[in-house]
N, C-alpha and C positions, 0 to 999 in steps of 0.2 A: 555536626549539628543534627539531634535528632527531635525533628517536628514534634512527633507526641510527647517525647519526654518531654520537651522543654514547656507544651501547654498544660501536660499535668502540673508539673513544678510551680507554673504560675497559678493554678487554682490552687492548691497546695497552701502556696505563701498567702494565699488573701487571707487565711483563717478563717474562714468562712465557715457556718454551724450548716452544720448537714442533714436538713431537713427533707434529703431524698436517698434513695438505696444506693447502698446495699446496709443492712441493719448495722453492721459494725462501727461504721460511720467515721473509718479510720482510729478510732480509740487508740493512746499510746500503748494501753497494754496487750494490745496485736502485736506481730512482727512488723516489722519495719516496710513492707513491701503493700501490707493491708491499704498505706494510704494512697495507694494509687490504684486502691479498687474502687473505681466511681461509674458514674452511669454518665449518659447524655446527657450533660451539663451546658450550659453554656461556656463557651471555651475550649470544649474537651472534644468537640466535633461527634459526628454520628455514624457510626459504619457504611448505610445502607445508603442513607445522604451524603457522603464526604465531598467538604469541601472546603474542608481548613486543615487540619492540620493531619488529620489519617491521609485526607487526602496527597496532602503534601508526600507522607509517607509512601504512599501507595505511587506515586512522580517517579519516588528515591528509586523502589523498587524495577520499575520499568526500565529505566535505567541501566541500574546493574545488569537484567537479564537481559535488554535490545527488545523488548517486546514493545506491540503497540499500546498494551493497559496490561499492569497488574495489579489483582483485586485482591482487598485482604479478606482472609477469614478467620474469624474465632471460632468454627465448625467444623475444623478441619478438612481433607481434600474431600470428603461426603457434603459437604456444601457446593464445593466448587465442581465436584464431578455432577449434583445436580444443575447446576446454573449452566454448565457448561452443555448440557443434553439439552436444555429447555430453549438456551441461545440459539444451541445448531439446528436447532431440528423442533418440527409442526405435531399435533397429534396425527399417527395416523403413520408420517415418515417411516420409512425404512433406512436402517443404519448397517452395516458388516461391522461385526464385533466378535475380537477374538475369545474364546470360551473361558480364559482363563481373568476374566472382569473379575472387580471386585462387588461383594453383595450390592455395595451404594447404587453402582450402574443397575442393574435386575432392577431394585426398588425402585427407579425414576422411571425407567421404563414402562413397568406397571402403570408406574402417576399419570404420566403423560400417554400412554397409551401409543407406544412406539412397536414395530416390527424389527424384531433382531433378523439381521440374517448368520448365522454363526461360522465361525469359522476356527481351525484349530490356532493356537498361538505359534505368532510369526510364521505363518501362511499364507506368504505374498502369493502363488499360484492359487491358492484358494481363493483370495480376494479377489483375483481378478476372472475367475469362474463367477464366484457371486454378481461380480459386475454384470458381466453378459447374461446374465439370467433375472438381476435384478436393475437395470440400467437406470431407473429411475431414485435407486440408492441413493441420500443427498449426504452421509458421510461414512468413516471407518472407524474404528474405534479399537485403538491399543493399551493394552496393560506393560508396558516397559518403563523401566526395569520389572520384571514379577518379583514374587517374592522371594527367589532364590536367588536373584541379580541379574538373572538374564536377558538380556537388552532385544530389540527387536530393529530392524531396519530401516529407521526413521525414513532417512531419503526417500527410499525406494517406497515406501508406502506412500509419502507425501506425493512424490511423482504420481502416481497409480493414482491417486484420490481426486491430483487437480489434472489430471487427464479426462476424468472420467465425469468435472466441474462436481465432484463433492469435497468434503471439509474433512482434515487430520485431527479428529479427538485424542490427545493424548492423556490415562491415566498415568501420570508420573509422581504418583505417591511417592516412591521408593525413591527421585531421585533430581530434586531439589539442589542438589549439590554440584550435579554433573555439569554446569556450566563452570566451574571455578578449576578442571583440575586443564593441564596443558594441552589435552586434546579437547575439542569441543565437541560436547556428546547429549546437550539438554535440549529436547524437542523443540523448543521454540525458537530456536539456531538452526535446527536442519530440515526445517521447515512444516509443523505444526502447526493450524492455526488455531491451535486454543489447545490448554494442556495445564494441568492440578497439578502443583506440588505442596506435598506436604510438608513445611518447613521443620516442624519439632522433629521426623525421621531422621534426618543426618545435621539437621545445623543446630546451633544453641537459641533455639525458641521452645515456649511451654508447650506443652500437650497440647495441640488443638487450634495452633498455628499453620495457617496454611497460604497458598497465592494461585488463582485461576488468572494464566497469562492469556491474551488476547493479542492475535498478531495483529488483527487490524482494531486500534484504539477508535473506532469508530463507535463499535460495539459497547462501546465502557458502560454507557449509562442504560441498555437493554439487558447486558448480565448483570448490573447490580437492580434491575429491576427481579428478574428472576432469582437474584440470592435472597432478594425479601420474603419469595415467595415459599420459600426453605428455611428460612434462618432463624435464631430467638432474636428474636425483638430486644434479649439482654448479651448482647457480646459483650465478653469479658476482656476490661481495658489491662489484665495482666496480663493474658495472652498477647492483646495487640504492641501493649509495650513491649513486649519482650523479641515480638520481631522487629519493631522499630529499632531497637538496638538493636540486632542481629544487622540490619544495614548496614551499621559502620562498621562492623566488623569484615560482611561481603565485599568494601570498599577496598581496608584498609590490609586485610589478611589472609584471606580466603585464601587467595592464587597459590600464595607462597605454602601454608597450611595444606592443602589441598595434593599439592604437587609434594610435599614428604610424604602426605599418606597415601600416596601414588606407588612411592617405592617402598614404603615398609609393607604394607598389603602386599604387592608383587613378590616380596621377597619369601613372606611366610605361606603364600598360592605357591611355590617354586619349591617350596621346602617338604610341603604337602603333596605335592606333585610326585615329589622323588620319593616321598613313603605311602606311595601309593594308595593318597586320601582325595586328590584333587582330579578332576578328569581336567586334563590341559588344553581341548578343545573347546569348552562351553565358554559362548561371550558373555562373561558376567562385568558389571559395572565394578569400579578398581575400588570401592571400598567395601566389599563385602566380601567375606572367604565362606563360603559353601562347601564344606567337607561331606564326603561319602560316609556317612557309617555304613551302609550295608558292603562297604570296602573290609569291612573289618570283619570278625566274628562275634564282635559284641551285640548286645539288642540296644534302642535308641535311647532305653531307661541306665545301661550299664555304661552306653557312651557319656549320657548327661552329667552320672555319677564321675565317671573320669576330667570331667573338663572341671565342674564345682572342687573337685579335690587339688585341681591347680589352681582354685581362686578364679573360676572362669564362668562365670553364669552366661549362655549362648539367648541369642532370642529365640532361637525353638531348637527344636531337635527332636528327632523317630528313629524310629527304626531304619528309614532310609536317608536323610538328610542332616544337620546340622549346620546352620545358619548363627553365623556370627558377623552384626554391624559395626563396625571400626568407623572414628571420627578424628579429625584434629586435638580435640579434646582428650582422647585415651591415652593414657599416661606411658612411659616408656615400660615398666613395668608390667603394664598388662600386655604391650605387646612379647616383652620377654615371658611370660607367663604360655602365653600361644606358640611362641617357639619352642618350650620344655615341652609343652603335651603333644605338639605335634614330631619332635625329635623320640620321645616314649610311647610312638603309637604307629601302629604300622596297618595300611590296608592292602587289596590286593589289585589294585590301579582299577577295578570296574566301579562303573556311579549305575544307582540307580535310574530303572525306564521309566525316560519322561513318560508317561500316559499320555496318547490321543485317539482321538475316533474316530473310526474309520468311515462312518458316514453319521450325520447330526440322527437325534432321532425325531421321526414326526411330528408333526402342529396339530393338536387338534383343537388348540383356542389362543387364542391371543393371551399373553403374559399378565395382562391386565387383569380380563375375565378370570382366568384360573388364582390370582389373587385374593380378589375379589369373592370367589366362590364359596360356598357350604362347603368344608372337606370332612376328612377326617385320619388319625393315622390307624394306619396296617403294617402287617408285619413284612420289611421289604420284599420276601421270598414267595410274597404273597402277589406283587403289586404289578406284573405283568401283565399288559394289555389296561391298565388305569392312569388316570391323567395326574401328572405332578403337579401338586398347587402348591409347593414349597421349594425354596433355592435349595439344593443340597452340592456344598464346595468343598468335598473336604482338602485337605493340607496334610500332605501331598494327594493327589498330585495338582493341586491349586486349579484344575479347571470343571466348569459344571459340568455333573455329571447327570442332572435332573433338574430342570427349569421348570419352572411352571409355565402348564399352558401346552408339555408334550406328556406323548403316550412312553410309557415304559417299558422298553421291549426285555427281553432276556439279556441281552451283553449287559446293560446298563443296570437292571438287578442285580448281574454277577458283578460288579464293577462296584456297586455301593455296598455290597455286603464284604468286597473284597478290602473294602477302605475303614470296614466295622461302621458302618450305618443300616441297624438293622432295625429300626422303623423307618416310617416316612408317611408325609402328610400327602394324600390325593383327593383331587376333587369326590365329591360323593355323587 
């Protein structure tokens, strides 16, 4: 039984003339899915307010993951990674966050006028440096899975956090999924107390499906005051249906679904491994294969070329990386597709170097402020000893290498010109 669908269907059947948005007004000569594009209806419940039938939805959801509320969004986890900053943490607050965040986090920060303290990713002895030097820190804040699948040490961070009486933020864009396969690896199980997943990444929901879990459901109606405070005013009831469905599916399939693509993933990381595409040490999450190209002697545009010529379109690829996400949904097909190109392809067993820094660089204003600022851009080679008013992330190596709000010393010029970012925006 899926609550929203089944209140769309009844507004549906009234026939009712639709004298509110969205313009199409469901007309038959739409697709067939048009008619359950409606706004705040009576019947159809309200996001921001639920208390009918999203809400109900949103019960389902709590549910399946064991958390104490989870919240829907049509905003994807940039919603819920706002609401979820704005819940934990006062203006002013200092948080430990590891560098490799996603832009969403930086922006809220700004908003709300937050102190990062930074830290490299999965940098449990870092964190707890930061601790003793910032004690008054009220959380931490992780990006696991990142974007290459590499998972971080839930436990052991949540330990470190409720030792030290602060709260486990987890960004779990990437991994939405991780409660369904037989190990149990989704933050809100290993003890996160508030953690984004972006449902349309690995499950069958639309673009822009998301859920900010809450371990203590006390909280429910302060982070949906805070998603107000971010959110459109028009969430889209195809997104939300499309997770509401997704429900019965995490009910009635997931486990089983989950745990096949357990072993076919494993199987084609093992095959990659043996042609010297895969490093066999990295903890990546079991439905993602992260192959080395700089394993190989290809460049990242010759590697791209080779995987499209098997019918393989990856979600990124460089010169050092290729990233390919696997679902229950990919057909046998494409998994035998992944097996021809990686049986025709051979590397020389090295991945490329994470990048990290060796020390943060300087504050000379708060995140906000240098936001906020007059800037202007210069040429990077230029911008040593000037303050960043621009996030600059690039991918790889996925972690900030210029925050606004710090001074730019030489490593971190050589570092953005090394990654081809040869302007950049600083305060003026």
């Amino acid at each position: 039984m899926n609550p929203l669908e089944n209140a769309l269907n009844e507004y549906i059947g009234k026939d009712l003339s639709r004298f509110h948005m969205p313009g199409h007004k469901g007309a038959e000569s739409f697709p067939e899915y048009y008619k359950f594009d409606v706004t705040e209806v009576e019947g159809t419940d309200s996001l921001f307010e639920a208390s009918e039938a999203i809400f109900e939805t949103e019960k389902r959801f709590a549910k399946i993951y064991g958390s104490g509320a989870s919240l829907l969004s049509a905003g994807g986890s940039t919603l819920c990674i706002q609401a979820m900053l704005a819940t934990a943490l006062n203006p002013g607050d200092k948080l430990i966050i590891a560098r490799n965040c996603h832009a969403s986090a930086v922006n809220t920060i700004a908003l709300l006028d937050l102190e990062p303290i930074w830290i490299n990713p999965r940098d449990l002895k870092g964190a707890e440096a930061a601790f003793s030097e910032n004690p008054e820190a009220k959380a931490v804040y992780l990006t696991s899975p990142d974007y290459f699948g590499v998972i971080s040490d839930i436990e052991a961070f949540a330990k470190l956090a409720h030792e030290k009486g602060a709260k486990l933020l987890v960004d779990n864009a990437h991994g939405a999924h991780l409660h369904f396969f037989p190990t149990e690896m989704h933050p809100i199980s290993l003890g996160a107390d508030m953690c984004a997943d972006s449902l349309h990444k690995s499950l069958p929901v639309l673009t822009g499906g998301a859920l900010l879990h809450l371990k203590d459901g006390a909280l429910r109606e302060t982070a949906k005051q805070k998603m107000r405070l971010f959110g459109s005013t028009s969430p889209s009831y195809l997104i939300m249906l499309s997770a509401d469905k997704c429900a019965e599916y995490l009910e009635t399939k997931a486990k089983y679904d989950f745990a096949m693509l357990n072993g076919k993933v494993a199987n084609l990381r093992y095959k990659a491994f043996e042609h010297g595409l895969a490093p066999k040490t990295r903890n990546v999450e079991p439905a993602r294969l992260t192959l080395s190209v700089k394993s190989t002697e290809m460049t990242g545009e010759e590697f791209g070329r080779k995987l499209r010529e098997h019918g393989i379109e990856p979600e990124y690829v460089n010169d050092e990386w290729a990233v390919l996400m696997a679902s229950p949904f990919n057909t046998e097909r494409d998994f035998e597709r992944v097996a021809k190109f990686i049986e025709e392809t051979f590397g020389n067993g090295f991945s490329a170097f994470e990048e990290k820094l060796s020390e943060m660089p300087a504050k000379a204003m708060s995140v906000r402020k240098a936001v906020f600022a007059e800037t202007e851009e210069i040429e990077t080679e230029k911008a040593v000893g000037r303050i960043a008013a621009r996030l600059d992330l690039p991918c790889p190596p996925c972690i900030a290498l210029a925050v606004p709000g710090e001074i730019i010393g030489e490593k971190i010029a050589e570092l953005l010109l090394k990654y081809g970012i040869k302007r950049i925006n600083v305060v003026k």
